[in-house]
Legacy VTK file of the C-alpha trace (Angstrom):
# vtk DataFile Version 3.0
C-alpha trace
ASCII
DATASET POLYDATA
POINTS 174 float
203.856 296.482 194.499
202.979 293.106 196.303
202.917 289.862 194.694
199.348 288.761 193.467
198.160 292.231 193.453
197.162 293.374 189.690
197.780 297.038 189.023
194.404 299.002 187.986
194.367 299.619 184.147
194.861 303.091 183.617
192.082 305.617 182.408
193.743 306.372 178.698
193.689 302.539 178.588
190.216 302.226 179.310
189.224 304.766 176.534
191.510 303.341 173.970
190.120 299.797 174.501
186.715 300.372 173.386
188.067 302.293 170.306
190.137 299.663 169.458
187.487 297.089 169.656
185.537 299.420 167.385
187.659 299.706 165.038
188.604 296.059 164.457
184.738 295.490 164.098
184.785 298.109 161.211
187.675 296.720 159.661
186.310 292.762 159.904
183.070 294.214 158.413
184.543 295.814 155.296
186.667 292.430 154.357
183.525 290.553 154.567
181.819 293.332 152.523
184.501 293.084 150.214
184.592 289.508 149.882
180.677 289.285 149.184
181.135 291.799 146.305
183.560 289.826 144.724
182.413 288.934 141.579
182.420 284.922 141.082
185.157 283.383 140.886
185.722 280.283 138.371
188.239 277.168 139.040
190.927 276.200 135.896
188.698 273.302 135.302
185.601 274.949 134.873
187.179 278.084 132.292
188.352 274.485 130.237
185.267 272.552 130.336
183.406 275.958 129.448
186.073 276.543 126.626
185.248 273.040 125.651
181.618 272.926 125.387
181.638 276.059 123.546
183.794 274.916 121.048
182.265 271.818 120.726
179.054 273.268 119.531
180.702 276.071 117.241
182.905 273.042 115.196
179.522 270.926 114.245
177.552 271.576 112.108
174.393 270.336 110.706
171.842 271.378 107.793
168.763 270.284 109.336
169.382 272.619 112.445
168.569 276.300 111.217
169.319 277.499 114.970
172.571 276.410 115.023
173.804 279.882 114.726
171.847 281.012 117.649
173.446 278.808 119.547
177.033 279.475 119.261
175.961 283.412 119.491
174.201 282.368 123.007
178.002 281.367 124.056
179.733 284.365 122.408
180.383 287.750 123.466
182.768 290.849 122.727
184.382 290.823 119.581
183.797 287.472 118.855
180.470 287.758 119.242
180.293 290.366 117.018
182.367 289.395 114.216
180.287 285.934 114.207
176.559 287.928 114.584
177.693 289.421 111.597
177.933 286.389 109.083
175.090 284.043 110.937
173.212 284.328 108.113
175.682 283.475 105.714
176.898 280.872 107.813
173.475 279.168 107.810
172.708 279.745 104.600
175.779 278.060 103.175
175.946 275.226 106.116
172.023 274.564 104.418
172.680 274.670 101.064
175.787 272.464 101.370
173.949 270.354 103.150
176.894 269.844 105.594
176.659 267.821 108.331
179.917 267.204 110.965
180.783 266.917 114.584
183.650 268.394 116.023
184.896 267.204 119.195
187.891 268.929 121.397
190.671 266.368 121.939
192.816 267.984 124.533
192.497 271.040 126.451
194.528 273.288 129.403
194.696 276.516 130.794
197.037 278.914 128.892
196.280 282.114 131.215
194.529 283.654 133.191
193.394 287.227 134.989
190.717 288.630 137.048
189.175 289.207 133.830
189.233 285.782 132.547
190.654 282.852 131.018
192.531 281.685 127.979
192.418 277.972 127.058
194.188 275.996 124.214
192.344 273.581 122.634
193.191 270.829 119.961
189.911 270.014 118.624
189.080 267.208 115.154
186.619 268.407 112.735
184.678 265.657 110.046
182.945 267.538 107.214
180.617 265.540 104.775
178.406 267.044 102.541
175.636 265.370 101.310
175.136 268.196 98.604
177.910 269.687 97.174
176.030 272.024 94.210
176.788 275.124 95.922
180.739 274.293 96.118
181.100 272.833 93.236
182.686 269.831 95.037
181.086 266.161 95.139
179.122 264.416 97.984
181.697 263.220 100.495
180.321 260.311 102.731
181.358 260.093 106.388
184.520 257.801 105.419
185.526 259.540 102.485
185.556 262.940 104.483
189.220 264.534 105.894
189.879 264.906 109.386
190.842 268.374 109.919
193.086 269.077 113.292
192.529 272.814 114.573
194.489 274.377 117.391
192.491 277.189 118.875
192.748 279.397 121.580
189.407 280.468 123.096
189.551 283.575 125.834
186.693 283.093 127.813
184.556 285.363 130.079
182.220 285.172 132.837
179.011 287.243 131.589
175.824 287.346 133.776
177.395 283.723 135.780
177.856 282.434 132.356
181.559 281.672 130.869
181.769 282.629 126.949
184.187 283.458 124.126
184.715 286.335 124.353
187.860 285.889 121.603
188.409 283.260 119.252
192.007 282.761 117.408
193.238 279.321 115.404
197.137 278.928 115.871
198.734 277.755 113.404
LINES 1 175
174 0 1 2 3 4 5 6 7 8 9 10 11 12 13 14 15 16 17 18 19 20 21 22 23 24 25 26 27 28 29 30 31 32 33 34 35 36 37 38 39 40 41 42 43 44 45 46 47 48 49 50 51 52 53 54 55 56 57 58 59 60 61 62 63 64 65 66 67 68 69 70 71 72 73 74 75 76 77 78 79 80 81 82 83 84 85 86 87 88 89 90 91 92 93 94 95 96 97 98 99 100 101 102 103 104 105 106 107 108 109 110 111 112 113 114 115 116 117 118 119 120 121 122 123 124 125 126 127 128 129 130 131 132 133 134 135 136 137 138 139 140 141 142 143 144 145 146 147 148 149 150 151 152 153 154 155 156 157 158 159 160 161 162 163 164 165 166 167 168 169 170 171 172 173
């Protein structure tokens, strides 16, 4: 063969080439199938600050807001969910009649583990009770001062459900 002068690609080359081409195309299209049909995927940062909000709004309390139940079932799901749905009522009955009012507020949170599936997050969280009533407990008013700061560690597995993250699990650690 002389110098500068290509050899001709053969005729099994030529048919393989276009198959080959094919085939990458096929493959390329399936990853980015795959990748759009992943379901959403959630950062560290957001399974905590979900974690937190939730728990935030399940630790305070308040007599004067009847819904308050509805709104830590509208961040629950699974078992939690469940187990909670089932003493709502009692919940707000006795959070009215006790006429307890408190905020709870999450002091520290991180990321304990997490799957495909989901997230667990351990959070150190202060609760203030006062009641303003205490006939139902047999226990005296408290006023905001006079009212123990309780420290809870919890760990919260959280969900995504319909692009929402919720507890899905609730356990205090002791």
């Amino acid at each position: 063969m002389a110098a500068g002068i290509r050899q001709p690609m053969s005729t099994r080359m030529r048919r393989l080439l276009p198959i080959g081409g094919a085939v990458l195309v096929i493959v390329a299209a399936v990853g980015v199938w795959f990748a759009a049909s992943a379901p959403a995927r959630y950062s560290d940062q957001e399974y905590i600050d979900a974690a937190t909000k939730r728990v935030s709004v399940l630790l305070s309390v308040d007599a004067d807001d009847p819904k308050r139940s509805d709104k830590i079932l509208a961040g629950a799901t699974g078992s939690f969910e469940a187990d909670f749905a089932q003493s709502a009522d009692a919940y707000t009955t006795y959070v009215k009649e006790t006429g307890a009012k408190g905020e709870g507020s999450v002091d520290a949170a991180a990321l304990q583990f997490r799957s495909p599936d989901g997230a667990d997050v351990m959070l150190v969280a202060s609760v203030q009770v006062t009641k303003e009533r205490g006939r139902e407990t047999g226990t005296a008013p408290t006023s905001g001062d006079d009212a123990p700061i309780r420290t809870l560690r919890l760990i919260a597995t959280m969900v995504p459900v319909d692009g929402q993250l919720k507890i899905d699990r609730l356990v205090m650690v002791s």
